[in-house]
py3Dmol code that shows the C-alpha trace and the ligand (Angstrom):
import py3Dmol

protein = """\
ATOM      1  CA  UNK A   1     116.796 134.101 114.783  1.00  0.00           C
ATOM      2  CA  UNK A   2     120.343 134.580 115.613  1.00  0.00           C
ATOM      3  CA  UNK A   3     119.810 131.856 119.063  1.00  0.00           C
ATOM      4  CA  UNK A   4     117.045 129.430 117.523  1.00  0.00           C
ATOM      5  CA  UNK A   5     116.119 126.822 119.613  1.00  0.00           C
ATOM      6  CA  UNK A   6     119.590 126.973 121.746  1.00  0.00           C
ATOM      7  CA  UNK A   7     119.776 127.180 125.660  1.00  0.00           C
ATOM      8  CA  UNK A   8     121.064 129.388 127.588  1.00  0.00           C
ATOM      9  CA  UNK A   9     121.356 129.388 131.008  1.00  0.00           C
ATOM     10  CA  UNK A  10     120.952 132.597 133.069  1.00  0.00           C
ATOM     11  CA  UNK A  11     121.742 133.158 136.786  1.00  0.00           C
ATOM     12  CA  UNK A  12     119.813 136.099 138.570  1.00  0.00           C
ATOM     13  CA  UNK A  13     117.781 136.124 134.867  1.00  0.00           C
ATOM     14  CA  UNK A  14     114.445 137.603 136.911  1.00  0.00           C
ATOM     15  CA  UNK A  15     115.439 141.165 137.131  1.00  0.00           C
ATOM     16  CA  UNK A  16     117.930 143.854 135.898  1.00  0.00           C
ATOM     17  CA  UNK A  17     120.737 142.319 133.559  1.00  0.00           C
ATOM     18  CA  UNK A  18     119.331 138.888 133.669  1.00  0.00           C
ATOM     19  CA  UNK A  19     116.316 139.786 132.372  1.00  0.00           C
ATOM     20  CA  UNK A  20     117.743 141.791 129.751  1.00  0.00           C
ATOM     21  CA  UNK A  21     119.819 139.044 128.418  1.00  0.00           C
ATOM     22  CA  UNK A  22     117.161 136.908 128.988  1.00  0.00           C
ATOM     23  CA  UNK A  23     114.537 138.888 126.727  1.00  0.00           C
ATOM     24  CA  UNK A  24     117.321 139.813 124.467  1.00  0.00           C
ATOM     25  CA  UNK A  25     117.662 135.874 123.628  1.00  0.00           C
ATOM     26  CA  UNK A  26     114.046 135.008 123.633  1.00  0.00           C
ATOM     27  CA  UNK A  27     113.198 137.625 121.344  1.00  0.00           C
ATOM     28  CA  UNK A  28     116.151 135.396 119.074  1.00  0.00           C
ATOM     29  CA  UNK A  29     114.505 132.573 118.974  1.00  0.00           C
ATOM     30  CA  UNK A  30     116.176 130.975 122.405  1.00  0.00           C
ATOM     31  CA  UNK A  31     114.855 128.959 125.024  1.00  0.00           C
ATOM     32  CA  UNK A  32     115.635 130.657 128.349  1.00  0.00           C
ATOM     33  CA  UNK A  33     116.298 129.018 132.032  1.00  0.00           C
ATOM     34  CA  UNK A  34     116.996 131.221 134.609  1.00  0.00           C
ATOM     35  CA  UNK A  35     117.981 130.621 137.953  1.00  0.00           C
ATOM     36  CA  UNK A  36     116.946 132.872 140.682  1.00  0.00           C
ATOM     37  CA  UNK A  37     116.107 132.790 144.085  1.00  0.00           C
ATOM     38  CA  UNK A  38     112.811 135.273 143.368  1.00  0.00           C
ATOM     39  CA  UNK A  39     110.489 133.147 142.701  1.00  0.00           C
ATOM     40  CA  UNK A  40     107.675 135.768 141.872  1.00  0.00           C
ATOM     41  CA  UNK A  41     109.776 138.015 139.476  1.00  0.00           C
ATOM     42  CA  UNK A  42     111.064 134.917 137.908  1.00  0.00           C
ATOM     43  CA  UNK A  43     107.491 133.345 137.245  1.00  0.00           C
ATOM     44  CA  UNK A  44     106.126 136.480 136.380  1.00  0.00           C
ATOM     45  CA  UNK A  45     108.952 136.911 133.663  1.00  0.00           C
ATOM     46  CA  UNK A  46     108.857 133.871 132.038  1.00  0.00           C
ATOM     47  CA  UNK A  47     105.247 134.163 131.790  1.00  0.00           C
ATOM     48  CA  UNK A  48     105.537 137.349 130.124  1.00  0.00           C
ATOM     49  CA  UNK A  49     108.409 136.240 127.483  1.00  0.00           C
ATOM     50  CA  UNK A  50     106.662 132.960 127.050  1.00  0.00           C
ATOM     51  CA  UNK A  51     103.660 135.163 125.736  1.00  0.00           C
ATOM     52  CA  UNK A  52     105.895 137.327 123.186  1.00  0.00           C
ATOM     53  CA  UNK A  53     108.122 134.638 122.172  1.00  0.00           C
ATOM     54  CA  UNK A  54     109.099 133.044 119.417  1.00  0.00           C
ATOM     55  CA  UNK A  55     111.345 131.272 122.120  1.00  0.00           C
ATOM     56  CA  UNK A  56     111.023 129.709 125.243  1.00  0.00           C
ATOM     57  CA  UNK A  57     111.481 130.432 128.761  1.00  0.00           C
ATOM     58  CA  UNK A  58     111.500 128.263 132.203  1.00  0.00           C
ATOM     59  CA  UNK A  59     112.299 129.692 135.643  1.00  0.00           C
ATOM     60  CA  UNK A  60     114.031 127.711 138.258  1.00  0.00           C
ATOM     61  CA  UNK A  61     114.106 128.437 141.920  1.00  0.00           C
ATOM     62  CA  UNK A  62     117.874 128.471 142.977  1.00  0.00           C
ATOM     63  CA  UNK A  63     119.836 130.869 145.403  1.00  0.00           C
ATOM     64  CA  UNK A  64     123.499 130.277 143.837  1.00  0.00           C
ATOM     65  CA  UNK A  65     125.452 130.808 147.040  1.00  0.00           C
ATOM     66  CA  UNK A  66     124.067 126.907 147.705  1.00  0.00           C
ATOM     67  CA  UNK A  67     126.491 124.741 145.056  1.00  0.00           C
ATOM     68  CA  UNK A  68     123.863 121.519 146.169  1.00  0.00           C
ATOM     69  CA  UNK A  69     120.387 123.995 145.026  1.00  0.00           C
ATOM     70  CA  UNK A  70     122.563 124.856 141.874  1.00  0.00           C
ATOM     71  CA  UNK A  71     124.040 121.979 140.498  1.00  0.00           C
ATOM     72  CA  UNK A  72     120.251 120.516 140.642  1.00  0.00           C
ATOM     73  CA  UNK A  73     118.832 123.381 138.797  1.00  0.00           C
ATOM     74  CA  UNK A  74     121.872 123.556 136.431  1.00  0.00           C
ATOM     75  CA  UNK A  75     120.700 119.650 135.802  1.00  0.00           C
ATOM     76  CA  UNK A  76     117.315 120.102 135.777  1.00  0.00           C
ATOM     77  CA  UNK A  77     117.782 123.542 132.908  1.00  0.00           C
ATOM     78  CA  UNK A  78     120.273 120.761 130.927  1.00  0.00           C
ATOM     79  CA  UNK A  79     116.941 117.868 131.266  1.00  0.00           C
ATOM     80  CA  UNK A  80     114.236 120.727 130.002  1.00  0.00           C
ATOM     81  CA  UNK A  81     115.439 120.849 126.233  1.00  0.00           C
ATOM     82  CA  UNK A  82     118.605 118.551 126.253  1.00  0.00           C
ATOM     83  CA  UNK A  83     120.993 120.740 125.661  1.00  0.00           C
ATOM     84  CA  UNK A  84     122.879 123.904 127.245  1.00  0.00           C
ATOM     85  CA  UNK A  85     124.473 126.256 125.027  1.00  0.00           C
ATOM     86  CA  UNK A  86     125.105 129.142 126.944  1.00  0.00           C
ATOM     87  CA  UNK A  87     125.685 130.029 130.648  1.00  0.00           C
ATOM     88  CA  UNK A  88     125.709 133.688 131.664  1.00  0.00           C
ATOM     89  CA  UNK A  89     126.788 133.997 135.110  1.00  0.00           C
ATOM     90  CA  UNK A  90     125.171 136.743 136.330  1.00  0.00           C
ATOM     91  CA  UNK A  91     123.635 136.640 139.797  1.00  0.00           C
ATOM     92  CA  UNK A  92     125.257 138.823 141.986  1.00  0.00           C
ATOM     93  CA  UNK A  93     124.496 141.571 144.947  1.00  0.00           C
ATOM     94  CA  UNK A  94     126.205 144.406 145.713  1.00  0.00           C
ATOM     95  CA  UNK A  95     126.307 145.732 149.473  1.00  0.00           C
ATOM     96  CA  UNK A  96     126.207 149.391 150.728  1.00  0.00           C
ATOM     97  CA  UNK A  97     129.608 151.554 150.521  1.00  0.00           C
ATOM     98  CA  UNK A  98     131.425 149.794 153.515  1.00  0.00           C
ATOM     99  CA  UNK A  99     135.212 150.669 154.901  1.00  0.00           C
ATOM    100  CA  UNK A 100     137.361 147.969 154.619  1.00  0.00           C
ATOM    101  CA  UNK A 101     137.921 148.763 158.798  1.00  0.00           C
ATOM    102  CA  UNK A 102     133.761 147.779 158.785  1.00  0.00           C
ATOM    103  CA  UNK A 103     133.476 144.939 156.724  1.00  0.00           C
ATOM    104  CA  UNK A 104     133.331 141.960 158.145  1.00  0.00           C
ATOM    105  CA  UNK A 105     135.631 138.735 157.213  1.00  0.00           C
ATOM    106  CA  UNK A 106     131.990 136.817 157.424  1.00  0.00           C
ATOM    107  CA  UNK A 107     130.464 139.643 155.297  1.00  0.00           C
ATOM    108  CA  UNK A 108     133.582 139.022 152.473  1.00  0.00           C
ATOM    109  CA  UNK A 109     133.095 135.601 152.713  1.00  0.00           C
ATOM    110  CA  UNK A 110     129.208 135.827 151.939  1.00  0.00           C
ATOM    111  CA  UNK A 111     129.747 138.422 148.905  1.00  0.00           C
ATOM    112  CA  UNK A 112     132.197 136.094 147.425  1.00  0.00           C
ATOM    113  CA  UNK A 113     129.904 132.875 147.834  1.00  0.00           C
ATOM    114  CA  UNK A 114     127.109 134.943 145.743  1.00  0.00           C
ATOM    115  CA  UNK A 115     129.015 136.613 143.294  1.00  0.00           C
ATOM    116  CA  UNK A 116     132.246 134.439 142.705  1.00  0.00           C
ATOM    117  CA  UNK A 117     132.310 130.955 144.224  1.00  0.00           C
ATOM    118  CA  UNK A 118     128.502 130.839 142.549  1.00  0.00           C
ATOM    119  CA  UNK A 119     130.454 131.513 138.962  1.00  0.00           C
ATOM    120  CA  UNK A 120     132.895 128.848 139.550  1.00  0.00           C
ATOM    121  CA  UNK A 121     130.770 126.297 140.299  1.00  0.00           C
ATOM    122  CA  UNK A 122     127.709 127.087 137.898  1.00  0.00           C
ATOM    123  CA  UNK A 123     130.904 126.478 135.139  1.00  0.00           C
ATOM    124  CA  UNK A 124     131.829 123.350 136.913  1.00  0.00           C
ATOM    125  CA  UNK A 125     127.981 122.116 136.647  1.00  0.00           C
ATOM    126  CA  UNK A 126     127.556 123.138 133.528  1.00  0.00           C
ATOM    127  CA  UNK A 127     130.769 122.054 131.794  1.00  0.00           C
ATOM    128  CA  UNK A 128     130.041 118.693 130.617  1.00  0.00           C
ATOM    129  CA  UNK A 129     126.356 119.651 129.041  1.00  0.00           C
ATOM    130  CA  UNK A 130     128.684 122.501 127.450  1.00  0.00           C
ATOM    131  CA  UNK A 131     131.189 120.203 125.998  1.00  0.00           C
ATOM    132  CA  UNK A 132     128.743 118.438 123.617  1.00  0.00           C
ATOM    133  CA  UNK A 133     127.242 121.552 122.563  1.00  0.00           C
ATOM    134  CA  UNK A 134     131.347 123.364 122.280  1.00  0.00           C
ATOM    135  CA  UNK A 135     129.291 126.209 124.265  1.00  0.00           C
ATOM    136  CA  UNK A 136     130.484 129.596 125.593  1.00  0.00           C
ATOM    137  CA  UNK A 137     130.169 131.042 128.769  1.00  0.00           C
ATOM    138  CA  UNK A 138     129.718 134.462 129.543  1.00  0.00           C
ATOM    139  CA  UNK A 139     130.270 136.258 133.347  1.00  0.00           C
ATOM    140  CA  UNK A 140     128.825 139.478 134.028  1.00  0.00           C
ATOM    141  CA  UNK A 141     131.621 141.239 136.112  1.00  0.00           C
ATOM    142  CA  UNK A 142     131.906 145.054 136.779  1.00  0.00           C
ATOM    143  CA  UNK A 143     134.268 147.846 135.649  1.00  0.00           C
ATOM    144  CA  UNK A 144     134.786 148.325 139.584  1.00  0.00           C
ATOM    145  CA  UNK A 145     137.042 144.700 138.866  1.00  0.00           C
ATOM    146  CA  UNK A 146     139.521 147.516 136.954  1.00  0.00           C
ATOM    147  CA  UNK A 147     138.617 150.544 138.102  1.00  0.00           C
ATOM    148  CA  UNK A 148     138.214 150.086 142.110  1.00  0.00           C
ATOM    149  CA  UNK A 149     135.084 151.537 143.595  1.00  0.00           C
ATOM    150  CA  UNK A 150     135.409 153.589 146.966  1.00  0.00           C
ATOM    151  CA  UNK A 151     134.491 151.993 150.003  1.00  0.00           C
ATOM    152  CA  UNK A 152     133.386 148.689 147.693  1.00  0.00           C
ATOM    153  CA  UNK A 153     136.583 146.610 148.479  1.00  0.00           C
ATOM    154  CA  UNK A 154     134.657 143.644 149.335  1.00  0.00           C
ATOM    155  CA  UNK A 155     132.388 143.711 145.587  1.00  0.00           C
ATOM    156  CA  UNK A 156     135.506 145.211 143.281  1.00  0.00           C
ATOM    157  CA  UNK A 157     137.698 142.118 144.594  1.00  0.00           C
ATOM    158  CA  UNK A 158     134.472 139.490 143.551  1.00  0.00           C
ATOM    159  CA  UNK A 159     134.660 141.064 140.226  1.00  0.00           C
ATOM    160  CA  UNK A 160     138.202 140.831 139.646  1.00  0.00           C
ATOM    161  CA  UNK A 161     138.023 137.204 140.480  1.00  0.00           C
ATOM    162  CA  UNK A 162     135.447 137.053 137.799  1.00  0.00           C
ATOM    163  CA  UNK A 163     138.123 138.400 135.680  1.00  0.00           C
ATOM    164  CA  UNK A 164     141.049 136.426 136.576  1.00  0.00           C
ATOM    165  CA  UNK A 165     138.512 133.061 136.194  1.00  0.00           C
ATOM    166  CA  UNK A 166     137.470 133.978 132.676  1.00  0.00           C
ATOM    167  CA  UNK A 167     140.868 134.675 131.357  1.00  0.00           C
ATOM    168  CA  UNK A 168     142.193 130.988 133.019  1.00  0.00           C
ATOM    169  CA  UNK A 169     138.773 129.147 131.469  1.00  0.00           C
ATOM    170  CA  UNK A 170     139.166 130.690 128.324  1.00  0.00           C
ATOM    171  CA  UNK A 171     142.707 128.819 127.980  1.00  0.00           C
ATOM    172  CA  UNK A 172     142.070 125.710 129.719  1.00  0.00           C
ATOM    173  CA  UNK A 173     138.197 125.410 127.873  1.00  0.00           C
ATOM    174  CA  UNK A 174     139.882 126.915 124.190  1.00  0.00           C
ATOM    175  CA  UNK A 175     141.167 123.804 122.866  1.00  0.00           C
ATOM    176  CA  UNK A 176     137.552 122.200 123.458  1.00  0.00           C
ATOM    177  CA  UNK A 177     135.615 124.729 121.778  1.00  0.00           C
ATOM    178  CA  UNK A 178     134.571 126.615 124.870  1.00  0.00           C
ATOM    179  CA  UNK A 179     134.679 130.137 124.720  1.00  0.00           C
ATOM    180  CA  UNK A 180     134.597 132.016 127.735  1.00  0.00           C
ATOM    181  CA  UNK A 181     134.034 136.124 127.990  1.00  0.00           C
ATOM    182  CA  UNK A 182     133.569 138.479 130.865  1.00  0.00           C
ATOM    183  CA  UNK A 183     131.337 141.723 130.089  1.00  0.00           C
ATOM    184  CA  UNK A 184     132.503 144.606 132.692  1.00  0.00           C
ATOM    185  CA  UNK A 185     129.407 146.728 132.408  1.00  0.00           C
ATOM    186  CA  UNK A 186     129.488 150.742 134.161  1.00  0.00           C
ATOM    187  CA  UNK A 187     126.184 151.740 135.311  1.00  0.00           C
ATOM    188  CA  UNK A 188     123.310 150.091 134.642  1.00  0.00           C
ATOM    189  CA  UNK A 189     119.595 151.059 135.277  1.00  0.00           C
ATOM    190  CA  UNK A 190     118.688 148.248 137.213  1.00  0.00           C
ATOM    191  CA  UNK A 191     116.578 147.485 140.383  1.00  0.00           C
ATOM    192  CA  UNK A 192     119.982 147.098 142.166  1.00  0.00           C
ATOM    193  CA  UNK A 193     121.213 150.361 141.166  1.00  0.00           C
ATOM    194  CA  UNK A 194     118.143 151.990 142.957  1.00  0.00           C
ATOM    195  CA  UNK A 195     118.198 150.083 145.790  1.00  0.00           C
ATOM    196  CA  UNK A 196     121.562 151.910 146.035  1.00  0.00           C
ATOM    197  CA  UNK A 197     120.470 154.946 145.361  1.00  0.00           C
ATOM    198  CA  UNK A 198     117.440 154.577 147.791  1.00  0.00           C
ATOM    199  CA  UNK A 199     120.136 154.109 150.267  1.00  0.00           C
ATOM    200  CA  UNK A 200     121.728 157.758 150.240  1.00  0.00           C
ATOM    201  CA  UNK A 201     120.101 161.211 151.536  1.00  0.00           C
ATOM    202  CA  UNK A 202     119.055 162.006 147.499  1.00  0.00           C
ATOM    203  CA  UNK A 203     118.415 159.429 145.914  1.00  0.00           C
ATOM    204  CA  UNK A 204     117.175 161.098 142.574  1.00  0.00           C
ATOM    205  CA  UNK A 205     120.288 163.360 142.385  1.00  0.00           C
ATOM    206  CA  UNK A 206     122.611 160.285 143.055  1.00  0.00           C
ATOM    207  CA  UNK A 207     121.241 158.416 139.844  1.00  0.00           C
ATOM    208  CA  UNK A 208     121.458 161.902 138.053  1.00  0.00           C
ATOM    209  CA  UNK A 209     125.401 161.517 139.070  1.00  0.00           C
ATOM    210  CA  UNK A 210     125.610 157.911 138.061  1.00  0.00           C
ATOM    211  CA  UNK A 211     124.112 158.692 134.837  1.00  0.00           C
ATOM    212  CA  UNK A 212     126.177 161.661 133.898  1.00  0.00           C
ATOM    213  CA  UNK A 213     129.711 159.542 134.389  1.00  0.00           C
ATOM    214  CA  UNK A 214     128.767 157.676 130.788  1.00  0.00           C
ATOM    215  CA  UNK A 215     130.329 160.181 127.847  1.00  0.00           C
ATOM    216  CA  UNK A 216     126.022 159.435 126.952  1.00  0.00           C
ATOM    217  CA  UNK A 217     124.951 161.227 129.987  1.00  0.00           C
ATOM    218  CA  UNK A 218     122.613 158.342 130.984  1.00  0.00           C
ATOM    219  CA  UNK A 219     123.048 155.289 132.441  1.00  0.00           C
ATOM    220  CA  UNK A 220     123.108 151.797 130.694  1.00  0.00           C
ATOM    221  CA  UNK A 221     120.170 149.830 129.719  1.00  0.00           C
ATOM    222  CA  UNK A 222     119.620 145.701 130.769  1.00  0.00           C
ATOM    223  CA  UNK A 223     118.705 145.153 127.159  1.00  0.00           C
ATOM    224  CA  UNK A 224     122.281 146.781 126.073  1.00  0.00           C
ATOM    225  CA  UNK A 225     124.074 144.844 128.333  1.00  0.00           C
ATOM    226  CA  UNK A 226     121.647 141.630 126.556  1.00  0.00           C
ATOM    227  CA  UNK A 227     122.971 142.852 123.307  1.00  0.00           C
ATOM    228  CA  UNK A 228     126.252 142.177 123.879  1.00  0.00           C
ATOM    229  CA  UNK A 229     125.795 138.434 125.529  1.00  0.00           C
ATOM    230  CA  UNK A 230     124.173 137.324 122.618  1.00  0.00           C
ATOM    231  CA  UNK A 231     127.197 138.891 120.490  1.00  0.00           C
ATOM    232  CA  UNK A 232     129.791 136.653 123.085  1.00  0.00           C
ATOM    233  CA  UNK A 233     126.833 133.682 122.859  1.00  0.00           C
ATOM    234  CA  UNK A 234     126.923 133.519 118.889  1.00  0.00           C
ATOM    235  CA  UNK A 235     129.590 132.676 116.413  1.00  0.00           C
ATOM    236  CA  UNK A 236     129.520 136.697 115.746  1.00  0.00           C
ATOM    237  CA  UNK A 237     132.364 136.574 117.841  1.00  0.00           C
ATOM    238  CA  UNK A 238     134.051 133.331 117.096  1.00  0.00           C
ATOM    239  CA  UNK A 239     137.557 134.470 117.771  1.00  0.00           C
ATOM    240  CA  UNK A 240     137.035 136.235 120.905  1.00  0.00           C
ATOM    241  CA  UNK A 241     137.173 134.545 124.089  1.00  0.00           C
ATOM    242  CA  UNK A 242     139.550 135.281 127.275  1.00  0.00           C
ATOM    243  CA  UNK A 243     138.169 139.030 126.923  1.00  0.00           C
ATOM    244  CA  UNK A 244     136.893 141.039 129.442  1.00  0.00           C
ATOM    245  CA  UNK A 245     134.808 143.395 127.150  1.00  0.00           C
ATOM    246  CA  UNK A 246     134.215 146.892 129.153  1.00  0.00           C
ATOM    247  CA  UNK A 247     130.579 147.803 128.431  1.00  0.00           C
ATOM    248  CA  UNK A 248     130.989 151.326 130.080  1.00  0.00           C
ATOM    249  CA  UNK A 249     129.281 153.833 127.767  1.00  0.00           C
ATOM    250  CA  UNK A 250     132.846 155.739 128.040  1.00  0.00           C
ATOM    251  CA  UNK A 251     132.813 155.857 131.304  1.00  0.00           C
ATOM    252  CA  UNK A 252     136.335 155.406 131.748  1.00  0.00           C
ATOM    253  CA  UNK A 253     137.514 157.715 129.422  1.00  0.00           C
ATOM    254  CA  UNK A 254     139.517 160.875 129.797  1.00  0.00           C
ATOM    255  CA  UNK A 255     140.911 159.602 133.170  1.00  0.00           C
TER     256      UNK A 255
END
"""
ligand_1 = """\
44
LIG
P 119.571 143.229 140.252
O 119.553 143.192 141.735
O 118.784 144.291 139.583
O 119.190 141.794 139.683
C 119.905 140.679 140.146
C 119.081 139.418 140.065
O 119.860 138.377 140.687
C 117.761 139.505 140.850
O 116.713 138.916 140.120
C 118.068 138.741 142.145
O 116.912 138.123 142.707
C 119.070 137.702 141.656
N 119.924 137.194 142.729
C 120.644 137.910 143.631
N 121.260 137.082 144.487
C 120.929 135.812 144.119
C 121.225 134.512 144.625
N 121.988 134.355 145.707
N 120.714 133.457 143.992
C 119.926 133.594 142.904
N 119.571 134.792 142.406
C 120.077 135.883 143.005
O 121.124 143.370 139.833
P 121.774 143.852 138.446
O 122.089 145.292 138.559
O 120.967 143.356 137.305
O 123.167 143.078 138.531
C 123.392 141.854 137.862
C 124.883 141.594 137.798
O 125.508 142.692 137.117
C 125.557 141.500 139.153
O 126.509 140.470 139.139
C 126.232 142.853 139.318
O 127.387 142.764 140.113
C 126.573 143.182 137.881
N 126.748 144.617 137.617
C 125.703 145.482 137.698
C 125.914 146.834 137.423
C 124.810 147.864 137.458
O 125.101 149.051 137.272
N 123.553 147.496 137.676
C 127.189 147.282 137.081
C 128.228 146.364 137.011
C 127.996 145.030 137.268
"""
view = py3Dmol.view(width=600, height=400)
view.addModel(protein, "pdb")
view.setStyle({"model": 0}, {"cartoon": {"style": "trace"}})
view.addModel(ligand_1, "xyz")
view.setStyle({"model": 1}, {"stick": {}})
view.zoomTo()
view.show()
């Protein structure tokens, strides 16, 4: 039981890498909160991890681009067992390929309300329950933050500000026992990746592309990308924080 009866927090924990990390820590002995504004995936989830256990789960209806419907379900997760542990920031949305001459200033200012300002202030929420526990915190970003993505200008800049966030955190939070990490995962096999993929002419040859950029020739699992927060969540990694870990199956390699 390498989470026993510690709390974590999980943003966007009702599908894709949310619910990988989610089972991951269950499955470890963890009791589970996740936020998401899917209110039948997330009760559906949590019913099925509370049936396989050994740990806990409780979903909490919350869209994280509203600080007010956050900070009362970051309060609310921090009531259910008294204590917070972990918070994965995860939530986030990615929108069609989009010129930068096409995307809106409104548009920008919406992505970066779900996927960034929603990370800042989930940390801000959270920090105090944190403190008492000398917690970690762990952002889901993208290898696009690094990398760039074409005609993703919009996304790749929310995920760099994930980036620039953890690595500021991790110094102002060290002293206190807070360690804060960034995971940058490739491609994942997630609902959101084939919603994408639904979105182009062939969709079934797309994913075949995605997949074949990883050295594996397949695409990344949720559970995998689970793996690895409960590695940042544990004192496995006890001297790591300020890292922004690239969990791209290689993809990057060779350049
Ligand atoms: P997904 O769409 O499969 O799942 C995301 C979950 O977040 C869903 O349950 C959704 O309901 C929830 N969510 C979305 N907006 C929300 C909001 N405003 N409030 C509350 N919940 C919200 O997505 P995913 O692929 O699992 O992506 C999760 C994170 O991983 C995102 O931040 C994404 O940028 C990042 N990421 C994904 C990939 C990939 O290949 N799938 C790669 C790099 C980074």
């Amino acid at each position: 039981m390498r989470f026993g009866n510690k709390v974590v927090i999980i943003t966007g924990g009702a599908k894709g890498i949310g619910a990988g990390c989610a089972e991951v820590f269950c499955r470890e002995g963890g009791r589970v909160v996740i936020l998401d504004k899917d209110a039948e995936a997330g009760t559906r989830a949590v019913e099925r991890w509370n049936q396989t256990g050994p740990g806990s789960a409780l979903f909490l209806p919350c869209d994280v681009a509203r600080p007010h419907e956050l900070q009362a379900a970051i309060d609310r997760a921090a009531q259910a067992w008294n204590r917070v542990d972990c918070l994965i920031n995860n939530a986030g949305v990615h929108p069609p390929a989009t010129p930068i001459e096409d995307t809106t200033l409104e548009a920008l200012e919406e992505l970066l309300r779900i996927n960034f300002v929603s990370t800042f202030a989930a940390t801000k929420f959270a920090l105090p329950h944190l403190r008492q526990t000398r917690g970690t915190i762990i952002n889901i970003s993208s290898m696009t933050a690094v990398l760039g993505q074409e005609h993703s200008s919009a996304y790749a800049s929310t995920k760099a500000a994930q980036v620039g966030l953890t690595k500021a955190l991790a110094l102002e939070l060290g002293r206190q026992g807070i360690r804060v990490n960034a995971i940058l995962p490739s491609n994942i096999d997630t609902p959101l990746m084939r919603a994408w993929a639904a979105t182009l002419p062939d969709p079934e040859s797309a994913l075949q592309r995605v997949a074949a950029l990883q050295v594996f020739g397949r695409m990344g699992t949720p559970e995998e990308i689970g793996r690895i927060a409960l590695f940042l969540a544990t004192d496995d990694s006890s001297f790591l924080t300020g890292v922004a870990l690239e969990a791209d199956g290689g993809a990057s390699l060779d350049y």
